[in-house]
C-alpha positions as CSV (number, residue, x, y, z in Angstrom):
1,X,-3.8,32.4,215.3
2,X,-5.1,31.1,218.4
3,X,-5.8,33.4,221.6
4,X,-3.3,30.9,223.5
5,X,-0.8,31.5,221.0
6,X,-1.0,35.6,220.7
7,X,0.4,35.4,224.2
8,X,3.7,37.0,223.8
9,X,6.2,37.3,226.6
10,X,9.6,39.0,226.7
11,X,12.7,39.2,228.8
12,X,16.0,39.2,228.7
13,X,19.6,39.6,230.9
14,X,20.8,42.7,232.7
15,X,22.4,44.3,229.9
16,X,20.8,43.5,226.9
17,X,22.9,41.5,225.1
18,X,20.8,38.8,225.6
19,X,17.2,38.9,225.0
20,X,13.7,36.3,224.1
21,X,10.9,35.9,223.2
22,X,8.2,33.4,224.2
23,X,4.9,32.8,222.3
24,X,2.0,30.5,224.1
25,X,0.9,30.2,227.9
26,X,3.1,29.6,230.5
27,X,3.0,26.3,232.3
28,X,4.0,25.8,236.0
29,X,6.2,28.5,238.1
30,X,8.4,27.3,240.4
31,X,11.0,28.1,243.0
32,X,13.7,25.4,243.5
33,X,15.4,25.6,246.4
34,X,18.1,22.3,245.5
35,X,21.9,23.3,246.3
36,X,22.4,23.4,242.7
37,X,20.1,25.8,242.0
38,X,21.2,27.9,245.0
39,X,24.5,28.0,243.6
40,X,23.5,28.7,239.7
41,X,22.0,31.6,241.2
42,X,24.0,32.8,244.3
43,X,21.0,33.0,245.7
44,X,18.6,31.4,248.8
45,X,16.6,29.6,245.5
46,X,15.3,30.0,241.7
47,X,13.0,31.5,240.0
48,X,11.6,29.1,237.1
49,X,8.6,29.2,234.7
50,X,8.3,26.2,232.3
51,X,7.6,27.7,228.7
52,X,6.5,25.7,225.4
53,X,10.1,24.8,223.7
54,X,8.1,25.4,220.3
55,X,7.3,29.1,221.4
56,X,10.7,30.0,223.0
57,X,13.1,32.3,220.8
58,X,16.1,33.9,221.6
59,X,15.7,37.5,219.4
60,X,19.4,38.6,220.3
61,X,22.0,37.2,221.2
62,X,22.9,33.7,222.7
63,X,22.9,32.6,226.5
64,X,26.4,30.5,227.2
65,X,25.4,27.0,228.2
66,X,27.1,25.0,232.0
67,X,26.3,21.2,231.7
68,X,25.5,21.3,235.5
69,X,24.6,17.9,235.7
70,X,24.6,14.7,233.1
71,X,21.2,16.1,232.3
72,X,20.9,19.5,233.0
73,X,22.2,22.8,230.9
74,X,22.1,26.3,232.7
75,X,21.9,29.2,229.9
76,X,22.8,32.8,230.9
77,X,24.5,35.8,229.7
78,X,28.4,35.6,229.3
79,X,28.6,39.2,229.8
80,X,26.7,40.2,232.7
81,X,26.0,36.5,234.8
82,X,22.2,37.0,234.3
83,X,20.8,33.3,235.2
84,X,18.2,32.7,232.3
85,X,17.4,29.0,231.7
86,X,17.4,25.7,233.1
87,X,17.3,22.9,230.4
88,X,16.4,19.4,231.0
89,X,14.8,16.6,228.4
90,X,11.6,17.6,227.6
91,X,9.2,19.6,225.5
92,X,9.5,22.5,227.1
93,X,12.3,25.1,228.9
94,X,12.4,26.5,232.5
95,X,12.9,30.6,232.5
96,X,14.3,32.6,235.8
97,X,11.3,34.4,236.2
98,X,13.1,37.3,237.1
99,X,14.7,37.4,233.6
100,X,11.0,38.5,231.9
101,X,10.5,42.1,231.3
102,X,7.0,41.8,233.6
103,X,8.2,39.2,236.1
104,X,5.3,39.8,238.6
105,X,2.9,38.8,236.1
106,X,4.3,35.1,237.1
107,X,3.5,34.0,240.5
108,X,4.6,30.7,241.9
109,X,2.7,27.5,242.4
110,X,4.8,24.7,243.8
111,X,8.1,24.8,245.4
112,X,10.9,22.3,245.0
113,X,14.0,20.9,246.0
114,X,12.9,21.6,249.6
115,X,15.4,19.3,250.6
116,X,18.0,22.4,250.1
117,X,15.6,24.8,251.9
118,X,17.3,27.1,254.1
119,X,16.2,27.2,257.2
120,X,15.6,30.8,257.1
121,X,13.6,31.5,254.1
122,X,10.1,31.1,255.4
123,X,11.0,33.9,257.5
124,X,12.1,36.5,254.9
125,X,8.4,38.3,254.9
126,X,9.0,39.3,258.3
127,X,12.0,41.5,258.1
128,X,12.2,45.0,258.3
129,X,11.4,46.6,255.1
130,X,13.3,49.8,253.5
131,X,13.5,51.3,249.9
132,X,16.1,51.6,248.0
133,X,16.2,55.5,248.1
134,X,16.2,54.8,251.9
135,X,19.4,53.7,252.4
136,X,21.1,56.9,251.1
137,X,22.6,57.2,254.7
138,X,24.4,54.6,254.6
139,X,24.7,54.3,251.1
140,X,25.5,57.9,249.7
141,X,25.9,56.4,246.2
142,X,22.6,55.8,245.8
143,X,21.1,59.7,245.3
144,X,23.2,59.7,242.1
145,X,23.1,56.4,240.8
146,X,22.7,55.5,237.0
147,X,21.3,52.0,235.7
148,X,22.8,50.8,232.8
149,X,20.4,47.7,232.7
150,X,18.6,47.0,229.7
151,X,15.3,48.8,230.1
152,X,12.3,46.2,230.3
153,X,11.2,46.2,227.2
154,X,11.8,45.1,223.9
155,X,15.1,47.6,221.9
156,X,16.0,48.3,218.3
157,X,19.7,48.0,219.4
158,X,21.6,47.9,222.8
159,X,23.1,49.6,223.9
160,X,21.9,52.4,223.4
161,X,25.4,54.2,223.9
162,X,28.5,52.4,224.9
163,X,28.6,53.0,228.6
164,X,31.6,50.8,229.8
165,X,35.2,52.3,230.1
């Protein structure tokens, strides 16, 4: 085996039941800021990384596919909304980025779509900044919240316990 190809990344959706594996180098990350992809993510843009199709497996589980355009297929979790590919002709697959169990291992290079930009992004670095546990003033919740996301890293089974009533 190659050194490229005993590069092993993993990720998956918020809980679990969804989960890959990718084997190679990563190509290009991206963020797209195209309405399209501000709407597939309910967000201000996406979070891509192109991966070899040839090293990409899904090892549970199956995203559900949205033809969002006549060439583009969106995959992502049909239990918990996680956004986890972006499918067009090719050779290879985009990821979200924030699907990968180590996500700040993959740092953007390029942004597209800047068309869609909104106006307000560029400025995001300079708001205030607070912590989660911060906010327990105005959000009390928070001192006793429990996460059932899927840990990030690789399961036997999942969940663990069945945590939904």
């Amino acid at each position: 085996m190659t050194e490229e190809l005993s590069i092993v990344h993993t990720g998956g959706c918020q809980c679990g039941a969804v989960r890959f594996r990718v084997e190679g180098k990563l190509g290009t990350a991206s963020i797209c800021h195209c309405r399209m992809c501000q709407k597939a993510y309910g967000s201000f843009f996406a979070p891509l990384v192109d991966v070899p199709a040839k090293g990409f497996t899904w090892t549970r589980g199956l995203p559900r596919m949205f033809q969002s355009s006549n060439h583009v297929a969106r995959g992502f979790c049909a239990d918990c909304g996680t956004q986890l590919t972006y499918e067009a002709p090719g050779d290879s697959i985009a990821v979200s980025i924030g699907a990968f169990d180590n996500p700040d291992e993959i740092e953007p290079t390029i942004e597209y779509g800047t068309e869609g930009k909104l106006h307000y992004v560029d400025d995001l670095a300079s708001l205030p900044k607070r912590e989660t546990l911060d906010d327990t003033e105005g959000a009390p919740f928070l001192k006793s919240i429990e996460s059932y996301q899927h840990p990030d890293h690789e399961t036997p089974e999942w969940p663990v316990k069945e945590r939904r009533k």
